[in-house]
TIRO-2110 file (N, C-alpha, C; in Angstrom, 1 decimal):
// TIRO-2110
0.8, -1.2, 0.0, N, 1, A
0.0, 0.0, 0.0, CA, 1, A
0.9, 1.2, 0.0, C, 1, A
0.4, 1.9, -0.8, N, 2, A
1.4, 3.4, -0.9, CA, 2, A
1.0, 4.5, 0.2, C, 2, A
2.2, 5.0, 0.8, N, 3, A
2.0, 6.0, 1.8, CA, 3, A
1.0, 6.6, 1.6, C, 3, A
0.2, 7.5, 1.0, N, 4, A
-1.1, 8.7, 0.9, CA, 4, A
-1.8, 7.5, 1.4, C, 4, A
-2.3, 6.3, 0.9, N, 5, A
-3.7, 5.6, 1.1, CA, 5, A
-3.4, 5.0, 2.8, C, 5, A
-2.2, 5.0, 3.0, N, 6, A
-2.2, 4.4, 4.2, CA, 6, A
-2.3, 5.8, 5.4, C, 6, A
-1.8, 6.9, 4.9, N, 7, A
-2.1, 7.9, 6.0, CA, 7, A
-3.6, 8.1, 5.7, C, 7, A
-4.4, 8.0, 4.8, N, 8, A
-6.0, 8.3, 4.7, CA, 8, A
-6.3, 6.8, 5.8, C, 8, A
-5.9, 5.7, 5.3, N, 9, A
-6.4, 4.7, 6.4, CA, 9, A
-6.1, 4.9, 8.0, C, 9, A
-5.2, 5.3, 7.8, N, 10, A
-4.7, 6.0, 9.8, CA, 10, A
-5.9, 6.9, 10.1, C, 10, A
-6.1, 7.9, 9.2, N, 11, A
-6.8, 8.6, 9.7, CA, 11, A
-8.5, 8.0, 10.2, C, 11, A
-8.9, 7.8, 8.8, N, 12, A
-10.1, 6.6, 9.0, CA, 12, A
-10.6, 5.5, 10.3, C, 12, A
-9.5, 5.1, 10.4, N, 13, A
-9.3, 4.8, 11.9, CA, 13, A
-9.5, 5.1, 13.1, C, 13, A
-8.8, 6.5, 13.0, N, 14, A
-9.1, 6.9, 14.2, CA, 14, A
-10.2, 7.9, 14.4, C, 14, A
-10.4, 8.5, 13.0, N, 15, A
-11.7, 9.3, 13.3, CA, 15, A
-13.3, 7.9, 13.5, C, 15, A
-13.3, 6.4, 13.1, N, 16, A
-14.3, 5.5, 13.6, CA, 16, A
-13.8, 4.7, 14.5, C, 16, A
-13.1, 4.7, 15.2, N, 17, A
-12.8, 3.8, 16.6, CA, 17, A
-12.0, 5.1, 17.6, C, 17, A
-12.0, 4.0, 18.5, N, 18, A
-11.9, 4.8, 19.6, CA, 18, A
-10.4, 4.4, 20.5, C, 18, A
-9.6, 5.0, 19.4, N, 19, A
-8.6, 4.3, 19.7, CA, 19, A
-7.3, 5.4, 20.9, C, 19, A
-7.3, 4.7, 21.7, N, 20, A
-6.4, 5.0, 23.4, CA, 20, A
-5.2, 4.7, 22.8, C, 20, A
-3.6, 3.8, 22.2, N, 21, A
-2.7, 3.9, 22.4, CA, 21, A
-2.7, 3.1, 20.8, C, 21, A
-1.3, 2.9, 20.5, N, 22, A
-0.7, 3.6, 19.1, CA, 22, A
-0.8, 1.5, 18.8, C, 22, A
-0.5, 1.1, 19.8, N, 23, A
-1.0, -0.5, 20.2, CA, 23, A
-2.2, -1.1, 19.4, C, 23, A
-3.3, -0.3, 20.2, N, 24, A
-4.7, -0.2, 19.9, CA, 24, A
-4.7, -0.2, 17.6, C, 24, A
-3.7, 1.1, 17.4, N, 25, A
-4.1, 1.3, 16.2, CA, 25, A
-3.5, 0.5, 15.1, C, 25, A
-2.3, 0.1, 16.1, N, 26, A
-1.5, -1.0, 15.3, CA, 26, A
-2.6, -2.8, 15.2, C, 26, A
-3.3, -3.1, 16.1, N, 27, A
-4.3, -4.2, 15.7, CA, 27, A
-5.1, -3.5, 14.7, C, 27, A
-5.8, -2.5, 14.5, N, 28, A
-6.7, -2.3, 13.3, CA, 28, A
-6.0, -2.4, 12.2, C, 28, A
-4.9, -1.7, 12.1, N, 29, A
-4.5, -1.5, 10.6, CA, 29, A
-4.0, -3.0, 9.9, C, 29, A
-3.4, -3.8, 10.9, N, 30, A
-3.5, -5.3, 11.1, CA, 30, A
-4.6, -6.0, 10.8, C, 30, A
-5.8, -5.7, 11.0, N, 31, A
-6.9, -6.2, 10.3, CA, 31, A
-7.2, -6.1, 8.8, C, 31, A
-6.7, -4.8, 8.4, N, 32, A
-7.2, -4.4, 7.2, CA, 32, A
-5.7, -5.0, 6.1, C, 32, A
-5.0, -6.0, 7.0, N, 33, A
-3.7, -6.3, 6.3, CA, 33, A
-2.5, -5.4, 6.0, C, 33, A
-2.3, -4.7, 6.9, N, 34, A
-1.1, -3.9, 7.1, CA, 34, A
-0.5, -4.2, 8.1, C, 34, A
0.5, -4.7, 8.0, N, 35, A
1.6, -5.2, 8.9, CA, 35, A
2.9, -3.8, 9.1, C, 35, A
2.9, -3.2, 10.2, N, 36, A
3.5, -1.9, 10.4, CA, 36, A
4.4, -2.0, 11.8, C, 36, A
5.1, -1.2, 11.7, N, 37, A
6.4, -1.4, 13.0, CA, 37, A
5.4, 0.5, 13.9, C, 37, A
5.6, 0.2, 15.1, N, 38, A
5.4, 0.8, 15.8, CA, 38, A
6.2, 2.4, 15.7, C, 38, A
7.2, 2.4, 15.2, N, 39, A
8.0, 3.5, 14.2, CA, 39, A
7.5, 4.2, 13.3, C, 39, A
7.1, 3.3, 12.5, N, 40, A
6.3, 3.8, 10.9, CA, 40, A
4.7, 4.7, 11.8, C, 40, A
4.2, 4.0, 12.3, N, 41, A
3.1, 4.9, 12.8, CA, 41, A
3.2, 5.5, 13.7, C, 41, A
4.4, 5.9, 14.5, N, 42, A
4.4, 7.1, 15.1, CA, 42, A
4.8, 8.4, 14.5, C, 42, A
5.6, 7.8, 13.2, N, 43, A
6.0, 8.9, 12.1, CA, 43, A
4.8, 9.3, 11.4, C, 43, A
4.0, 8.3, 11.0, N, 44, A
2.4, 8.8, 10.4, CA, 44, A
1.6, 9.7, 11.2, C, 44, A
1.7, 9.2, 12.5, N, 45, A
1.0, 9.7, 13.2, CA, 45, A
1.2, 11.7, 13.4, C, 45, A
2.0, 11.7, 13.7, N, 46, A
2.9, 13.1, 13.6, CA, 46, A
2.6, 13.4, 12.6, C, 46, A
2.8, 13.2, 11.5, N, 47, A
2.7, 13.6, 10.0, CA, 47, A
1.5, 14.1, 9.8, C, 47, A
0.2, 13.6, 10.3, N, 48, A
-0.7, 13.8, 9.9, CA, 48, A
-1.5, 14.4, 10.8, C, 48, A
-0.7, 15.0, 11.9, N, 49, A
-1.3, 16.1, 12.7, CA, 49, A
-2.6, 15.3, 13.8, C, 49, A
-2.0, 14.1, 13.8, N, 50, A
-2.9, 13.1, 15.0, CA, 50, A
-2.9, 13.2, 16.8, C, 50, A
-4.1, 13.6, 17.4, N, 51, A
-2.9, 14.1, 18.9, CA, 51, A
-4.4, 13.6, 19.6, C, 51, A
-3.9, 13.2, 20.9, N, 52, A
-4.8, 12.7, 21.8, CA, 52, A
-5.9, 13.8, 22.2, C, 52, A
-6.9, 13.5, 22.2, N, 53, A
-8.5, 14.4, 23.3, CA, 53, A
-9.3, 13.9, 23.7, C, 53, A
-10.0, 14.3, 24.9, N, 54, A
-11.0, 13.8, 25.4, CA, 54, A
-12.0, 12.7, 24.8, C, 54, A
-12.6, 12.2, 25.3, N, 55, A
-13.5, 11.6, 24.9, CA, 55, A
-14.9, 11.7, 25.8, C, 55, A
-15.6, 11.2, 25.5, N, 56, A
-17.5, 11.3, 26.0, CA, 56, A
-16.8, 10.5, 27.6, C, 56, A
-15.8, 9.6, 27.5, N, 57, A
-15.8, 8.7, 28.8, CA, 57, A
-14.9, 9.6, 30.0, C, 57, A
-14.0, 10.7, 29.1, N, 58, A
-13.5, 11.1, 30.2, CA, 58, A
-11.7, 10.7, 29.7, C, 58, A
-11.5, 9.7, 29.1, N, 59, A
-10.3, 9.1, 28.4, CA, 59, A
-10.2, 9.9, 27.4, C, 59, A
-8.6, 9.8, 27.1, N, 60, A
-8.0, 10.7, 25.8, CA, 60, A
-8.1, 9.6, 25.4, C, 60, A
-8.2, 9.8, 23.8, N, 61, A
-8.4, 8.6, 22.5, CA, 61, A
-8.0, 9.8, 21.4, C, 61, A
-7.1, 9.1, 20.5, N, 62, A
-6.4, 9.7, 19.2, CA, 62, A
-7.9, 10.3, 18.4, C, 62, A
-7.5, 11.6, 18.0, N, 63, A
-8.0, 12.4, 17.1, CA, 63, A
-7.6, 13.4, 16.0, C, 63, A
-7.7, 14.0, 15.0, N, 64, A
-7.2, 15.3, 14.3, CA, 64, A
-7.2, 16.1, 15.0, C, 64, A
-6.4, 17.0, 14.7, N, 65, A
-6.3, 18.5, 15.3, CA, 65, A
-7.6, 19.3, 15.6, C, 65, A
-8.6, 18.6, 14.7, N, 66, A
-9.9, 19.7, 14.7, CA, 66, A
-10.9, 18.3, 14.7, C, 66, A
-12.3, 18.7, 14.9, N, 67, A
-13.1, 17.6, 15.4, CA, 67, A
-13.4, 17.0, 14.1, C, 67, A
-13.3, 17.3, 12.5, N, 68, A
-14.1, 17.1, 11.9, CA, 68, A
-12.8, 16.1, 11.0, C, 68, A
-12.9, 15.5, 10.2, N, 69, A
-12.5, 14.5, 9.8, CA, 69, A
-11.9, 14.9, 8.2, C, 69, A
-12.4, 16.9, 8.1, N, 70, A
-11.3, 17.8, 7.1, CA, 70, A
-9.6, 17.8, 7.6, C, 70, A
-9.3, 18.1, 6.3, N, 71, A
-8.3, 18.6, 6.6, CA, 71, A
-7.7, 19.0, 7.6, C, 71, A
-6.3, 18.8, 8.1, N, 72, A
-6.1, 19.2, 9.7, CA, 72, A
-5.4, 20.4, 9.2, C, 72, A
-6.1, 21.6, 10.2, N, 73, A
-5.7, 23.0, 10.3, CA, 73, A
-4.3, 23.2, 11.0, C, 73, A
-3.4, 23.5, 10.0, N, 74, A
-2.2, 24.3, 10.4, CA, 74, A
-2.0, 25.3, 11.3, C, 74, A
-1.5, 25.1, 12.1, N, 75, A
-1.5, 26.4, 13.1, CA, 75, A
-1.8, 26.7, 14.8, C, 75, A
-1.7, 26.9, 15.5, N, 76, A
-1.9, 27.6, 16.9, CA, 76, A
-3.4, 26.8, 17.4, C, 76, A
-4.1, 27.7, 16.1, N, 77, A
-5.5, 27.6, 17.0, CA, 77, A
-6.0, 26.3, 17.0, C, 77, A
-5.2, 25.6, 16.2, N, 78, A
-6.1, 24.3, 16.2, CA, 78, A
-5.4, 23.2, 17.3, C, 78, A
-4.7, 24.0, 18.1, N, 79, A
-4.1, 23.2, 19.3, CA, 79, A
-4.4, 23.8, 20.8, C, 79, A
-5.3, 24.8, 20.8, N, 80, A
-5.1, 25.9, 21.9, CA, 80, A
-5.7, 24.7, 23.1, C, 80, A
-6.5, 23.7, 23.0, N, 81, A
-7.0, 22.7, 23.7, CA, 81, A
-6.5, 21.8, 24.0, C, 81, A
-4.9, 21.4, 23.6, N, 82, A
-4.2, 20.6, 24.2, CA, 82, A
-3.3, 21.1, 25.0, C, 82, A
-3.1, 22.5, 25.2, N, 83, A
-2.1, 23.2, 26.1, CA, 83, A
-2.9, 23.2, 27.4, C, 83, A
-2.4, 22.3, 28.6, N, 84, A
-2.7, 22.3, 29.8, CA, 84, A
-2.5, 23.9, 30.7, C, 84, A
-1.2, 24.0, 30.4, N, 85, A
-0.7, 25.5, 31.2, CA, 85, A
0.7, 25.6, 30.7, C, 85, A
1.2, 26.6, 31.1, N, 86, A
2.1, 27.3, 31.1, CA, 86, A
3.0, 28.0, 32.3, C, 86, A
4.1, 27.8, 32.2, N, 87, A
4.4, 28.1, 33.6, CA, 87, A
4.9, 29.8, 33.7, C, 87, A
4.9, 30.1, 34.8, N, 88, A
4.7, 32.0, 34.9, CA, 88, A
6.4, 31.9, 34.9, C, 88, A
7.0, 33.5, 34.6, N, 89, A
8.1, 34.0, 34.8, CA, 89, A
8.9, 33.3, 36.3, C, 89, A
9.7, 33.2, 36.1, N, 90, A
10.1, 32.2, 37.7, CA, 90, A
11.8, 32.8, 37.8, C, 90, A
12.2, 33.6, 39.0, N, 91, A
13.3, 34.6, 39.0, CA, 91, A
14.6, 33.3, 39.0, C, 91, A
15.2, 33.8, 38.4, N, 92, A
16.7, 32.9, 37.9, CA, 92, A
16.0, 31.9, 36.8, C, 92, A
15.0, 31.7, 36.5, N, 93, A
14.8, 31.0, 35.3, CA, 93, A
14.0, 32.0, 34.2, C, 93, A
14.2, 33.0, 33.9, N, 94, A
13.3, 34.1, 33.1, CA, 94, A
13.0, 33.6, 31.7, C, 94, A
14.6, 32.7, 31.0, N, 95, A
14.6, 32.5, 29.8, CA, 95, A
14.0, 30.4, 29.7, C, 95, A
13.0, 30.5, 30.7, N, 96, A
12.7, 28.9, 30.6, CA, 96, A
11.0, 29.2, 30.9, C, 96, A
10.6, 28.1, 30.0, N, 97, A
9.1, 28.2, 30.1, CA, 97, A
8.6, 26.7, 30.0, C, 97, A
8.3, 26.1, 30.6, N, 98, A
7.4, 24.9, 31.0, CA, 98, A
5.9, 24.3, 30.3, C, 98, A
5.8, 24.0, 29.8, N, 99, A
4.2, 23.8, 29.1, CA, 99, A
4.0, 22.4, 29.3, C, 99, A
2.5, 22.1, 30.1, N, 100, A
2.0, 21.2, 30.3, CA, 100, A
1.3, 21.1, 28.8, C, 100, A
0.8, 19.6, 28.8, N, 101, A
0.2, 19.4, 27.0, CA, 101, A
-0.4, 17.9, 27.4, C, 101, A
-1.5, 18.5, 26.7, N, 102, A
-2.5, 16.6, 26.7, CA, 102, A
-1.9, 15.9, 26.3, C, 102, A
-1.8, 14.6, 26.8, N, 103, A
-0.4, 13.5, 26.6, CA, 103, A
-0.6, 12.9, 25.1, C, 103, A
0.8, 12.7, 24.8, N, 104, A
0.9, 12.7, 23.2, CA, 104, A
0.4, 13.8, 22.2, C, 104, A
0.6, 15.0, 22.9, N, 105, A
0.6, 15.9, 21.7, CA, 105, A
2.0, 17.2, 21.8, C, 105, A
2.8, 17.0, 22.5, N, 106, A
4.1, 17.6, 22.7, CA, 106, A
4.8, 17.7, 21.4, C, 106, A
5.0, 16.6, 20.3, N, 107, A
5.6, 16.7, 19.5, CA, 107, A
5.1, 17.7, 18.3, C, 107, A
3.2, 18.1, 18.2, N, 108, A
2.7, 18.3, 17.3, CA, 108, A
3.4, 20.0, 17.9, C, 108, A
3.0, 20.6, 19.5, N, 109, A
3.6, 22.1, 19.9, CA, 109, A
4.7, 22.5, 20.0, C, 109, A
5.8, 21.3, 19.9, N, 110, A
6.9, 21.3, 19.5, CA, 110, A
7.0, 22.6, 18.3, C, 110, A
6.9, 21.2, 17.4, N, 111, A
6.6, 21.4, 15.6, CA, 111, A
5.9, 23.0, 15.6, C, 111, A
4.8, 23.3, 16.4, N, 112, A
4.2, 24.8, 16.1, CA, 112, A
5.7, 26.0, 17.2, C, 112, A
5.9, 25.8, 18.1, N, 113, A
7.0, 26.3, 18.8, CA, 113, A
8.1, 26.7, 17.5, C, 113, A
8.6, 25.9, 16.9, N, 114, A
10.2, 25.7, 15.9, CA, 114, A
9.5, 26.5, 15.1, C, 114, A
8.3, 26.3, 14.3, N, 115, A
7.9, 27.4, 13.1, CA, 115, A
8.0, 28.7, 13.6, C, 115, A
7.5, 28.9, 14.7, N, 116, A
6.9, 30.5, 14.7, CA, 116, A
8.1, 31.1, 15.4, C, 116, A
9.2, 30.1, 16.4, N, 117, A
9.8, 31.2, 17.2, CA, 117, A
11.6, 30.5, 17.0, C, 117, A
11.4, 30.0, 15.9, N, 118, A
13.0, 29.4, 15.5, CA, 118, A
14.2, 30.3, 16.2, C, 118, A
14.2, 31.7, 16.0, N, 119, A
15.1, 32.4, 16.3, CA, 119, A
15.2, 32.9, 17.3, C, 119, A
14.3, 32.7, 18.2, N, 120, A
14.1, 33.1, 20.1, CA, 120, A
14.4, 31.8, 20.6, C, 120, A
14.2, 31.2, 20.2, N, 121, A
15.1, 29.2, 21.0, CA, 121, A
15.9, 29.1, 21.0, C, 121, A
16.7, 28.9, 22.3, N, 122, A
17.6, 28.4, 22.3, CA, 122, A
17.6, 26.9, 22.4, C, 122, A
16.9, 25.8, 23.0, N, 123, A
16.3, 24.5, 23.3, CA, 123, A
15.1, 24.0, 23.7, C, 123, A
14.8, 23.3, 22.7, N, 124, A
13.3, 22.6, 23.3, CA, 124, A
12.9, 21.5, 23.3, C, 124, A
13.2, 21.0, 24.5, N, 125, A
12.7, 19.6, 25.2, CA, 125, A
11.4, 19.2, 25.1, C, 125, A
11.4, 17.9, 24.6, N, 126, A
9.7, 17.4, 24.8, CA, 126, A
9.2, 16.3, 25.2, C, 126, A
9.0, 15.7, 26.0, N, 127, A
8.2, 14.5, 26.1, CA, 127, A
6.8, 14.4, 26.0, C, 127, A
6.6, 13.1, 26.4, N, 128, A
5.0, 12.8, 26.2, CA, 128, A
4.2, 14.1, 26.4, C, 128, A
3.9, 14.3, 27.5, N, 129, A
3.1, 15.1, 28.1, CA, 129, A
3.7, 16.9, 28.5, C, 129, A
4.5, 17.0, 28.0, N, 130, A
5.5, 18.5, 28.7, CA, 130, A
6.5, 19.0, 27.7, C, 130, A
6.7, 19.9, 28.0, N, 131, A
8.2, 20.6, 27.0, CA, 131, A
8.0, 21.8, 28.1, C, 131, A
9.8, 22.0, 27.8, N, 132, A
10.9, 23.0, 28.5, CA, 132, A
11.6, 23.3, 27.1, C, 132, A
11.3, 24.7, 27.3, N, 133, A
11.8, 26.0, 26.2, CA, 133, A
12.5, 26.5, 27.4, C, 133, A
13.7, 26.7, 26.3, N, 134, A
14.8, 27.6, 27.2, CA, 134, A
15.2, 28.7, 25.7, C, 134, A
14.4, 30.2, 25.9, N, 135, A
15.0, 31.2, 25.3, CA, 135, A
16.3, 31.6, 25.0, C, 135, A
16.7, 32.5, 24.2, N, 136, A
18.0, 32.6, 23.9, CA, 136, A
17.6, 34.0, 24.8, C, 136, A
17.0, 34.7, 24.7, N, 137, A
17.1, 36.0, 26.2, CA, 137, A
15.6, 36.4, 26.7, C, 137, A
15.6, 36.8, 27.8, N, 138, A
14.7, 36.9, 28.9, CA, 138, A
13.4, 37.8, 27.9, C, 138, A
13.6, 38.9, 27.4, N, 139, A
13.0, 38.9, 26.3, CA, 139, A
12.0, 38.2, 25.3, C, 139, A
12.9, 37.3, 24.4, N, 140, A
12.5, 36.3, 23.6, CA, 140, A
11.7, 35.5, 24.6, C, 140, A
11.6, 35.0, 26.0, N, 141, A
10.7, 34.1, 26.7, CA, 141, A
9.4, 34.8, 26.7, C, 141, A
9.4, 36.2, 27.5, N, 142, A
8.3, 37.0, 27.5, CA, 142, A
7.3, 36.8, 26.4, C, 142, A
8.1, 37.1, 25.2, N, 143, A
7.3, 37.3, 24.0, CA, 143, A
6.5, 35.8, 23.6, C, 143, A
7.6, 34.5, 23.6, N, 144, A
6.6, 33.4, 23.2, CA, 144, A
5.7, 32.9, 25.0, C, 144, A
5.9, 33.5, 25.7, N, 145, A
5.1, 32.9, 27.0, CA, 145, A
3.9, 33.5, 26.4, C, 145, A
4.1, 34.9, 26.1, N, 146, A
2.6, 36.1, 26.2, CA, 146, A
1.9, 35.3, 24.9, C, 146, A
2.3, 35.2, 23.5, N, 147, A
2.1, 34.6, 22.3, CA, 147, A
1.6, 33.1, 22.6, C, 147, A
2.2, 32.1, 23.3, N, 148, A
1.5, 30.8, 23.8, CA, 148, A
0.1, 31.1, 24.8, C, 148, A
0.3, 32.3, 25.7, N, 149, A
-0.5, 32.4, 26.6, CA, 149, A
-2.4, 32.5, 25.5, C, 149, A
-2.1, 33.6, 24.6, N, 150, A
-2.9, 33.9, 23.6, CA, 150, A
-3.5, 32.4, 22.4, C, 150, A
-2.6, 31.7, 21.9, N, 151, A
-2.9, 30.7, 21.7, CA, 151, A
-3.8, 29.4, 22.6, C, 151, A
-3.1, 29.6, 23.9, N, 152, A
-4.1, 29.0, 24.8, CA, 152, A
-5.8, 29.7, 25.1, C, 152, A
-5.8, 31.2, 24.6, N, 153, A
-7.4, 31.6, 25.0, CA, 153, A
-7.7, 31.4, 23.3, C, 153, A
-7.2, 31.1, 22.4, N, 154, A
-7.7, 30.8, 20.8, CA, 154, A
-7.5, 32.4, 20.3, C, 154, A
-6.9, 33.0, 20.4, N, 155, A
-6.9, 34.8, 20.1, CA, 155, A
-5.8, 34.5, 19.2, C, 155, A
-5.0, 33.7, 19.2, N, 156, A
-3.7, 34.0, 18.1, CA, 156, A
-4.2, 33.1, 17.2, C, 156, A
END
């Protein structure tokens, strides 16, 4: 199967099941006779702008960036609901900023972080659930805290 038809089947996927862990998605696609390494779909997954949200039960389960099963929206706003918080100005750390993030979506605010503020970074750490931005000056933090702060109320 050629990559495009298999990132439309990822998606397919997860927009009709209710799928909790990357495990979970690897039995479906297994069903439909795709045999895939847990690598290859974490690269799809990213690729195609796939990130964990609520569900009716209260559980995160994989979804698009946006509810609807269009195109995934490029940009800020279509993440302002996986940013948990933000951590405030903190004296001897001015140029470090802390962001909590719905688990498994760090890599997608990463990716929006490196677009918009490449040249105010000095480092950006990410794991599952978190990233630590460390600015290149006290300044440059201000500006992407206040700029992330605004993304988290949907205004940027």
């Amino acid at each position: 199967m050629k990559k495009n038809k298999r990132l439309e089947l990822i998606k397919k996927m997860v927009l009709t099941h209710a799928v909790e862990t990357q495990h979970d998605l690897l039995k479906l696609l297994n069903e439909h006779g795709l045999e895939l390494t847990q690598a290859t779909i974490s690269r799809d997954m990213n690729e195609i702008g796939i990130v964990k949200i609520p569900s009716g039960s209260g559980r995160y389960v994989y979804g698009l960036s946006q509810d609807s099963g269009k195109k995934v929206i490029q940009g800020p706003r279509s993440i302002k609901s996986t940013i948990l918080g933000i951590s405030d100005k903190t004296e001897g750390l001015e140029q470090h900023i802390y962001l909590k993030v719905v688990p498994g979506n760090s890599k997608l605010i990463k990716r929006y972080l490196l677009t918009d503020f490449s040249e105010a970074i000095f480092s950006l750490i990410a794991d599952d659930d978190s990233l630590l931005l460390i600015a290149k000056s006290e300044a440059d933090a201000s500006l992407i805290r206040q700029e992330v702060s605004l993304w988290m109320k949907g205004l940027a």
